[in-house]
VEXFIDREN-903208 format. One record per residue: residue number from 1; residue in one letter; x, y, z of N, C-alpha, C, O in turn. Coordinates in pm, 1 decimal, decimal comma. Atoms other than C-alpha are relative to their C-alpha. Layout:
{NUM A {X Y Z} {X Y Z} {X Y Z} {X Y Z}} ...
This chain:
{1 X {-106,1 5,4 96,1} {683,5 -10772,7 -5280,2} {117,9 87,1 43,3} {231,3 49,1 14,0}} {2 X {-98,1 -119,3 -42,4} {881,1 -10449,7 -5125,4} {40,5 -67,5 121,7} {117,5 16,5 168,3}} {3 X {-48,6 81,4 -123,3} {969,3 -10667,9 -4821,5} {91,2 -125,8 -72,3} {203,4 -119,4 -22,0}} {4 X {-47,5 90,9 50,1} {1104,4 -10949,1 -5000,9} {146,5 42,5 -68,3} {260,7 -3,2 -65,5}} {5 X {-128,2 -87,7 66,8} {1305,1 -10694,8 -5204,9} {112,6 40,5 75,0} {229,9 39,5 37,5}} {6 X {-62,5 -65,9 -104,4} {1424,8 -10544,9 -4892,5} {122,6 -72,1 46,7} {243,3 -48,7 53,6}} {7 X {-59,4 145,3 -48,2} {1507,0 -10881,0 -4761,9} {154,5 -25,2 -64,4} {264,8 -18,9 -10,0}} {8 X {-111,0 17,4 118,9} {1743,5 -10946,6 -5048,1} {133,0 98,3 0,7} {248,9 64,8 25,4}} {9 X {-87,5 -112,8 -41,1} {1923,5 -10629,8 -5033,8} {81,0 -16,1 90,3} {201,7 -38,1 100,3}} {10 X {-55,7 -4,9 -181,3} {1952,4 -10622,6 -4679,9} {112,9 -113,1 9,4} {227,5 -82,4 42,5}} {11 X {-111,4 119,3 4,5} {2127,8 -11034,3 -4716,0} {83,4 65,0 -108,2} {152,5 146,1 -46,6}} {12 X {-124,3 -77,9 105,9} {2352,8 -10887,1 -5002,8} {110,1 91,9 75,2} {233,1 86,4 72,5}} {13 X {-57,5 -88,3 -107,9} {2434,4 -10623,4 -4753,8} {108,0 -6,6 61,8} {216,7 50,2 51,1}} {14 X {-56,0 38,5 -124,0} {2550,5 -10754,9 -4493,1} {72,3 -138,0 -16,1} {143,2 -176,7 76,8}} {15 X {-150,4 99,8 68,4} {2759,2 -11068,5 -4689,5} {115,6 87,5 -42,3} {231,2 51,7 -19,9}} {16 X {-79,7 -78,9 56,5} {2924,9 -10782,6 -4852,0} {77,0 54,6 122,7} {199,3 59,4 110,2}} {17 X {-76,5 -80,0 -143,0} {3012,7 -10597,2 -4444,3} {84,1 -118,8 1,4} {205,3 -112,4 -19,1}} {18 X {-71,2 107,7 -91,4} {3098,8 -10943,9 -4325,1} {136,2 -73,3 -55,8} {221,8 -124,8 16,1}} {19 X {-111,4 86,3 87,7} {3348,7 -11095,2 -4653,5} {98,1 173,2 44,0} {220,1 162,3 55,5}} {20 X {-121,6 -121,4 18,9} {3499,2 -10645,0 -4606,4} {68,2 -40,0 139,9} {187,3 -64,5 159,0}} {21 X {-65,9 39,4 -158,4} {3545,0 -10724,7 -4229,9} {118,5 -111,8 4,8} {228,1 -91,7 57,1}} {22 X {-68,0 130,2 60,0} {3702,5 -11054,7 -4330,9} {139,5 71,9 -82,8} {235,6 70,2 -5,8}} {23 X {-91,1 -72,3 84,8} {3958,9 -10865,3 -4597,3} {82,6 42,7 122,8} {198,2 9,5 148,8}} {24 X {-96,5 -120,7 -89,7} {4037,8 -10603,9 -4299,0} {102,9 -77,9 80,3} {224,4 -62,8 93,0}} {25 X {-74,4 125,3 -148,5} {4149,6 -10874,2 -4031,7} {60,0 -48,9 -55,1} {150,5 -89,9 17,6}} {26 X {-82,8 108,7 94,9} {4312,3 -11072,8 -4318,1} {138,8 109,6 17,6} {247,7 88,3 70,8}} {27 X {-145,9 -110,5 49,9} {4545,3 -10733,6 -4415,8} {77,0 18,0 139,5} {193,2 -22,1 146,5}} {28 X {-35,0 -47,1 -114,3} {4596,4 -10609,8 -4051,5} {79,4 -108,7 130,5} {148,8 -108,5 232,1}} {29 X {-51,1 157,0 -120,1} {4656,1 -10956,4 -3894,1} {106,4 9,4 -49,9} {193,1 78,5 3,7}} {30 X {-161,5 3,0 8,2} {4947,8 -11021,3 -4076,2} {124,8 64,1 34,7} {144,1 180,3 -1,2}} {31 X {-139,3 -62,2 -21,1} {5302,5 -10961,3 -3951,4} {61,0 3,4 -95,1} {76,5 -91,1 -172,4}} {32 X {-106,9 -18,6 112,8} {5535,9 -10780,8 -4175,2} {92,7 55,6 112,2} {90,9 146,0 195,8}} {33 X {-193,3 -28,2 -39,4} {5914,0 -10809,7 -4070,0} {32,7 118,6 -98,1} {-10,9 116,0 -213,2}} {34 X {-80,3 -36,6 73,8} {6105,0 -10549,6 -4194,9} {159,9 14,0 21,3} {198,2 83,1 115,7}} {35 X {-106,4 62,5 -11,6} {6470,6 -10664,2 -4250,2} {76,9 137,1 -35,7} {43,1 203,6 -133,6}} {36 X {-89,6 -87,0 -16,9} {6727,9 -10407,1 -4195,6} {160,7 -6,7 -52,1} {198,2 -95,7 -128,5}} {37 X {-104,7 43,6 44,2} {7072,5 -10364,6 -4246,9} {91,3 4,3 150,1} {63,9 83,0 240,8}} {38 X {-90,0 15,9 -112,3} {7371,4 -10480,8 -3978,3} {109,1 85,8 -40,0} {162,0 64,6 -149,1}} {39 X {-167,4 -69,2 -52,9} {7699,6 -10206,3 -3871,6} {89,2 -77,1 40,6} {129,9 -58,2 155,2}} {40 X {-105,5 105,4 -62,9} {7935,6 -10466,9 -3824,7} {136,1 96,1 27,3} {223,6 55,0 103,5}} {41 X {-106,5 -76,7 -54,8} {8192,3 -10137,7 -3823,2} {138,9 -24,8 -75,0} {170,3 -38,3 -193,2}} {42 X {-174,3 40,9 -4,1} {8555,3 -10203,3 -3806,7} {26,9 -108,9 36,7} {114,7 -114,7 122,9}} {43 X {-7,8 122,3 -87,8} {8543,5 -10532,4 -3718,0} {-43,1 -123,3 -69,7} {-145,2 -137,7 -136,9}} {44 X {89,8 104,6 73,6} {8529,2 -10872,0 -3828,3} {-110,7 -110,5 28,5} {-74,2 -195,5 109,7}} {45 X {174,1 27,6 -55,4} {8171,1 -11018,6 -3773,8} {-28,1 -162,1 -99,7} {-51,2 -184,8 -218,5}} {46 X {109,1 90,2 -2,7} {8054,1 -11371,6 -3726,8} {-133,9 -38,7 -24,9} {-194,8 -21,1 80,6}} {47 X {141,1 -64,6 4,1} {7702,8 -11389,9 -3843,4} {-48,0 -168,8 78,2} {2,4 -281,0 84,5}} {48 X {66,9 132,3 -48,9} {7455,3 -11619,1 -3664,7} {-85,8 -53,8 -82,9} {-27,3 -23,1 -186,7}} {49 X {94,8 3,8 48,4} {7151,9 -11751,1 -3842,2} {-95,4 93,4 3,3} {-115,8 170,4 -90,6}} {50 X {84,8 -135,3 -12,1} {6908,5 -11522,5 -3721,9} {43,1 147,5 -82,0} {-19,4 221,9 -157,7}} {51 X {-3,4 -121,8 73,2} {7092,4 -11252,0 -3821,9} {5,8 -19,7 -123,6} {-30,1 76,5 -191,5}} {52 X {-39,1 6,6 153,9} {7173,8 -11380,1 -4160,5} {-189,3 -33,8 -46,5} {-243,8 -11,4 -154,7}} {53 X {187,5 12,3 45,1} {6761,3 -11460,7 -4177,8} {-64,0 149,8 32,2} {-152,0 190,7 -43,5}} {54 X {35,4 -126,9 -9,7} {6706,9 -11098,0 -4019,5} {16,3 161,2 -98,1} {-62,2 248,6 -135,0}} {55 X {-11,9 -140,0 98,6} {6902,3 -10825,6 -4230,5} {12,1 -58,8 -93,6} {11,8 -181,0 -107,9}} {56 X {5,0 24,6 170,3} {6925,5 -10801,2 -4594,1} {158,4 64,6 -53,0} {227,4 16,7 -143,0}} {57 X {-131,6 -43,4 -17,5} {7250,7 -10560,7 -4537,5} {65,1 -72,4 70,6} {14,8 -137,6 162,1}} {58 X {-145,2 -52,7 -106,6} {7596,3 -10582,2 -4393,0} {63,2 69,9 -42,3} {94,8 48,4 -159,3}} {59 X {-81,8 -71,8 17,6} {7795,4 -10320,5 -4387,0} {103,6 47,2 84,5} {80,0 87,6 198,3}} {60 X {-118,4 19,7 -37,7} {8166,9 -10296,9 -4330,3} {53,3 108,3 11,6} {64,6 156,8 -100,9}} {61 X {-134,6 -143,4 38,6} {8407,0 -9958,8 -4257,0} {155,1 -79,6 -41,7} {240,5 -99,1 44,8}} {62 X {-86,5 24,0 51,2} {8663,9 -10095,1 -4465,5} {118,3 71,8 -33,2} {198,5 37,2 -120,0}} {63 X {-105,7 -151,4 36,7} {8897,1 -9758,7 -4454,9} {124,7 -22,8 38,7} {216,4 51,2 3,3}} {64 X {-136,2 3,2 -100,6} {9170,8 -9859,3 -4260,7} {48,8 -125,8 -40,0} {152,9 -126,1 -105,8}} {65 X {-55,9 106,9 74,4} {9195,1 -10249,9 -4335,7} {-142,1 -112,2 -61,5} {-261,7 -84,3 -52,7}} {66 X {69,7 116,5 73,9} {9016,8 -10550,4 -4505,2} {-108,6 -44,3 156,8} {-88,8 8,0 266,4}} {67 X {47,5 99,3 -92,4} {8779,3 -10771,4 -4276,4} {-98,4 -106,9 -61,0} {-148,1 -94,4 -172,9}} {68 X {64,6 143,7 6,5} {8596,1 -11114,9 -4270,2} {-110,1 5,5 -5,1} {-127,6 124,9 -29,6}} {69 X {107,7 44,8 6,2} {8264,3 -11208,0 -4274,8} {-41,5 -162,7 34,6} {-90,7 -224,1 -60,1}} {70 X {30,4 140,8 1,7} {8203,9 -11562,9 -4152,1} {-154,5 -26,6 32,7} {-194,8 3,0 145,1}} {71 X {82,6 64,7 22,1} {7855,2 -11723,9 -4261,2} {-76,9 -68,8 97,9} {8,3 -103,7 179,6}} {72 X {11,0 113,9 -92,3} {7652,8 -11948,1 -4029,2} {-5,3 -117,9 -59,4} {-47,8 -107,9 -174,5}} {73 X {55,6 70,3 72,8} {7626,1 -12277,1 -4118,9} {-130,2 -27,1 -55,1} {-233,3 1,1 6,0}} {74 X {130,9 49,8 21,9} {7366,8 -12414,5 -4323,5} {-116,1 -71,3 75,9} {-227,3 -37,0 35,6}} {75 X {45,0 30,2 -118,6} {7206,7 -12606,9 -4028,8} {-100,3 155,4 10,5} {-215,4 182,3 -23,8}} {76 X {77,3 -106,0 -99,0} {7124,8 -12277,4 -3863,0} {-27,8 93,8 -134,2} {-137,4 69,6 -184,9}} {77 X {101,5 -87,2 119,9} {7051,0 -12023,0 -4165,4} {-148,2 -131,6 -5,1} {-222,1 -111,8 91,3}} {78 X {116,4 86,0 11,9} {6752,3 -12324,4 -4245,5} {-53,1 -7,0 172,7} {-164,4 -58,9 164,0}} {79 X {68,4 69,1 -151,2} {6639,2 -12392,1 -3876,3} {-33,8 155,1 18,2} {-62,9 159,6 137,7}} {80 X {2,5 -104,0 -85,2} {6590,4 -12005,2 -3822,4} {-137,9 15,7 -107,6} {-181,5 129,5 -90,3}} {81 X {125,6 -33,3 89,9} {6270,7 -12005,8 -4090,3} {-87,0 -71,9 39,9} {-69,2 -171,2 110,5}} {82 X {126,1 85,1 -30,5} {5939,5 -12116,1 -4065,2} {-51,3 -96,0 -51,4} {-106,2 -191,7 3,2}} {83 X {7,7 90,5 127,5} {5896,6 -12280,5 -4354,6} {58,8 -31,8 -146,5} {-10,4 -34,4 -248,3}} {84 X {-43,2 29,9 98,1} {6182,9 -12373,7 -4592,0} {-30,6 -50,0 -92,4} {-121,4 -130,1 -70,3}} {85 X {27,5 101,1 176,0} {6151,1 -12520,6 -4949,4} {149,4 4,2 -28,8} {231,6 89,1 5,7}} {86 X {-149,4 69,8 63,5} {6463,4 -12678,8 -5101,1} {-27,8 116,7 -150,2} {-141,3 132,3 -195,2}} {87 X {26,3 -119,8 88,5} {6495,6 -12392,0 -5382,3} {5,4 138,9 18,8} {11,8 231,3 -62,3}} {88 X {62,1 -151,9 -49,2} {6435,2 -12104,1 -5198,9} {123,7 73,4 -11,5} {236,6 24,5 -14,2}} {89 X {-111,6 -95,0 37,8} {6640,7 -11820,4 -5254,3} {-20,9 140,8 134,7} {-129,5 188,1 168,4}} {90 X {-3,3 -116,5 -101,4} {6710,2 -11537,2 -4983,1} {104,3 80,2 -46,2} {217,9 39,7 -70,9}} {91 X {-108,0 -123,4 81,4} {6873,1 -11193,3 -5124,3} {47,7 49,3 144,0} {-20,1 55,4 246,5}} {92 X {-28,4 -125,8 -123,1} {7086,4 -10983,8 -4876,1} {155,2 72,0 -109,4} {202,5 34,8 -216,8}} {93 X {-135,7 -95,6 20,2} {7405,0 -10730,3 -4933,5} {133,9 -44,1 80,0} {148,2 -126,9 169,9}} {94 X {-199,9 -26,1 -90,8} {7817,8 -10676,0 -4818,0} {3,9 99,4 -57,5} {-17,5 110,7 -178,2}} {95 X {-45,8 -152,5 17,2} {7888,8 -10356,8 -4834,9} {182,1 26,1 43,6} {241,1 -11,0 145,0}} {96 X {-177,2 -24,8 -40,6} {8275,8 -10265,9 -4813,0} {-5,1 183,8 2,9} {-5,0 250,1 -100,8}} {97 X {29,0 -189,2 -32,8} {8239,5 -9861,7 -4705,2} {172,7 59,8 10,9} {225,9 132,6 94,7}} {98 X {-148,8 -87,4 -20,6} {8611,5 -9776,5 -4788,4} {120,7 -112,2 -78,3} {73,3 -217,8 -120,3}} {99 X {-58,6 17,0 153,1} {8918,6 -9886,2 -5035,4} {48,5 -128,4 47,4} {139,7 -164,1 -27,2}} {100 X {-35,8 94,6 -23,1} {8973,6 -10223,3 -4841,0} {-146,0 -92,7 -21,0} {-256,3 -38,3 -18,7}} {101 X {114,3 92,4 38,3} {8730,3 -10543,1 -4919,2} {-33,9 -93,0 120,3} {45,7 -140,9 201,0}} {102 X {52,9 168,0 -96,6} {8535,6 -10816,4 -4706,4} {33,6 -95,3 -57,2} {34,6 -75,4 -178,7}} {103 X {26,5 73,2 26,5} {8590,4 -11143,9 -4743,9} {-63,6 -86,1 36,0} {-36,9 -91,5 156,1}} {104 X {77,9 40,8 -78,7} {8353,1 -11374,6 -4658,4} {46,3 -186,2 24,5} {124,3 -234,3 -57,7}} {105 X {-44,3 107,2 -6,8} {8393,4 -11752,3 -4520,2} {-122,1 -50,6 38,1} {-222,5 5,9 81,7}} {106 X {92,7 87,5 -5,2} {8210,8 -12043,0 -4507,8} {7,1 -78,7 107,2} {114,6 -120,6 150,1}} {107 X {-0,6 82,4 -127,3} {8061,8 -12241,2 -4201,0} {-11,9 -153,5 -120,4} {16,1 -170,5 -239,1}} {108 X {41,2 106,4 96,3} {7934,7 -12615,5 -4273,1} {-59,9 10,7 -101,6} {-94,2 128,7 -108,0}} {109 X {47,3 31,3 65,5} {7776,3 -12715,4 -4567,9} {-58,8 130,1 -65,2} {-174,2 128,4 -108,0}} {110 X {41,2 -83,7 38,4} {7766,3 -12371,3 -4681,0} {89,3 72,9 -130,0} {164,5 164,3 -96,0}} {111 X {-98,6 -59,8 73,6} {7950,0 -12269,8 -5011,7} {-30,7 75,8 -97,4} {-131,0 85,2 -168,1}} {112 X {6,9 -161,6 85,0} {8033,4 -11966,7 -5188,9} {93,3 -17,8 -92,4} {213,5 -43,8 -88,4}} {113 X {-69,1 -59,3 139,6} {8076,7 -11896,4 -5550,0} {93,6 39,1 4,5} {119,0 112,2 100,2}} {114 X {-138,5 -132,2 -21,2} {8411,8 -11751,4 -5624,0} {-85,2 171,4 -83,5} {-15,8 259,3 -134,7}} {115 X {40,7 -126,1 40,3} {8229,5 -11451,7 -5744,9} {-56,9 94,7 125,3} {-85,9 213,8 136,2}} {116 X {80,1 -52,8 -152,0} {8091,8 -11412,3 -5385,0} {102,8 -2,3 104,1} {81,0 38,9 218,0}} {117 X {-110,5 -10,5 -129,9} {8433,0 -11459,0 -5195,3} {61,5 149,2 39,6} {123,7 175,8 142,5}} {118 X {-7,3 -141,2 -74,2} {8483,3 -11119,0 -5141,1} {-35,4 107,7 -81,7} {-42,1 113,2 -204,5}} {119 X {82,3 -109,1 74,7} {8333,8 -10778,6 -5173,5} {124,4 96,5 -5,9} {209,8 94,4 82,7}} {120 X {-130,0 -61,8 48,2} {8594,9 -10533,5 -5338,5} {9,8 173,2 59,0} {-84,9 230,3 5,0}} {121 X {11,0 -90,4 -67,8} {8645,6 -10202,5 -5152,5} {-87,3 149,7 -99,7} {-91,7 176,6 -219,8}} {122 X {104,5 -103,0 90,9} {8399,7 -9887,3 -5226,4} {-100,7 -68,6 -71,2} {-164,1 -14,3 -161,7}} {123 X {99,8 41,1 87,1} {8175,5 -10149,6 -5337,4} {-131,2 -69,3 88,1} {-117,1 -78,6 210,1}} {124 X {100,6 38,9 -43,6} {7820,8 -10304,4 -5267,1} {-16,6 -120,8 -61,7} {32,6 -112,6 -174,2}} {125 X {29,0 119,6 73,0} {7722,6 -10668,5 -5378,3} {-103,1 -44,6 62,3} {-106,1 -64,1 183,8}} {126 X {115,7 100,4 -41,0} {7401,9 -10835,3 -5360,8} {51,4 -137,4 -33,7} {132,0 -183,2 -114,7}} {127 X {-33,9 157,8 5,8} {7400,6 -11182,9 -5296,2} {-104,1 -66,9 46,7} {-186,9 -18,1 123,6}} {128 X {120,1 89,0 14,0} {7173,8 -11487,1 -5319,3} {30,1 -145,8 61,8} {116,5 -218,3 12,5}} {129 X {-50,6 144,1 -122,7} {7201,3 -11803,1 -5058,0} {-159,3 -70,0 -51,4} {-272,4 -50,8 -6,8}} {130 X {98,0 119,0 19,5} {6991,0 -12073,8 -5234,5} {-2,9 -120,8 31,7} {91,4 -193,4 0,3}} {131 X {-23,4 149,8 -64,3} {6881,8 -12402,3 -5055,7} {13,9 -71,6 -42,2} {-74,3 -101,4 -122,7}} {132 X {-15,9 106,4 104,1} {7016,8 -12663,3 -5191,5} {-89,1 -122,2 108,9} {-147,5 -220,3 62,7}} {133 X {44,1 177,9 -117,4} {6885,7 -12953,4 -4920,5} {-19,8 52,2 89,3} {65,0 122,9 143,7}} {134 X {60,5 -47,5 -145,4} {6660,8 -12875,1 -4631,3} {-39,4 -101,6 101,7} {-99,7 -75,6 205,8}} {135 X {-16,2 136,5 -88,0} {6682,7 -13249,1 -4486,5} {66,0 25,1 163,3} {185,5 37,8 190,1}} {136 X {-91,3 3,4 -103,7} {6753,1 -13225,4 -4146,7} {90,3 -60,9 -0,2} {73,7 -172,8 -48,8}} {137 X {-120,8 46,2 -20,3} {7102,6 -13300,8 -4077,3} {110,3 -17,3 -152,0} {231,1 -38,2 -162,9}} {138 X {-93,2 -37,9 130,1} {7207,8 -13261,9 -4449,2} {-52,4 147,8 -40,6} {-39,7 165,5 -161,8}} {139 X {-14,6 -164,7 57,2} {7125,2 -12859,9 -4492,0} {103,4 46,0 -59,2} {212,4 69,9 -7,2}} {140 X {-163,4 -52,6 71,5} {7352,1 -12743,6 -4764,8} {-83,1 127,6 -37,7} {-205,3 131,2 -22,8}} {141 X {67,3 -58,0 36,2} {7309,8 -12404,8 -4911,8} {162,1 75,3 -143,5} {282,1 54,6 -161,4}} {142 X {-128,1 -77,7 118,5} {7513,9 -12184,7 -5221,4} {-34,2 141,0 -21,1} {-134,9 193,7 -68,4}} {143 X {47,6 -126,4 -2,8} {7560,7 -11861,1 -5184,3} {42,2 46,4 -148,4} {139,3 -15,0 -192,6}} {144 X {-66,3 -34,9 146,0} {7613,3 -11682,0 -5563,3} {18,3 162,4 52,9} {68,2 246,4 -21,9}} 
């Protein structure tokens, strides 16, 4: 009877090591990105896809004069992910670091709120680029 018991235990055991082992490799496997913010400086800055899929910042030295921001198109923001959904929402920042503002411009099929056309100097704005259409060759997106 004390063998049987054992038995039992012992399989309980060792489902329990093998599902924690399982957990560990699950947590540790995964890659976590962490998305940074871009120094675009004094200068007015083109963004590519990647970068607009990479940081969550931009930030501008706006002290001296105004500068741009131009968008990638929608095309490339969507083609730089792994797995879009029509819906999806991606947060990032504009930062204006001084008493002149960014404004930002739009590539293809990419349009911005007037509440999002420019960031006002000394100020920070989050902003939200939701997919509208992830069809190849019709990628639209709206930034708010």
């Amino acid at each position: 009877m004390k063998r049987k018991s054992l038995r039992s235990y012992l399989t309980v055991f060792v489902i329990i090591m093998i599902l924690s082992l399982l957990f560990l490799v699950a947590c540790t496997g995964s890659q976590i990105t962490q998305r940074d913010f871009y120094n675009a400086g004094n200068a007015e800055f083109s963004l590519t896809g990647a970068q607009f899929d990479q940081y969550i910042l931009f930030r501008f030295d706006t002290s001296t004069s105004g500068h741009t921001m131009t968008l990638p198109s929608a095309a490339d923001i969507i083609s730089n992910l792994s797995s879009p959904y029509a819906g999806e929402v991606i947060t990032f920042a504009v930062a204006a670091d001084g008493s002149n503002g960014v404004t930002l411009i739009a590539r293809t099929n990419v349009t911005i709120k007037t509440g999002a056309l420019t960031v006002s100097g000394n100020t920070t704005i989050t902003m939200y680029c939701e997919f509208d259409n992830i069809t190849s060759g019709s990628e639209a997106v709206t930034i708010y």
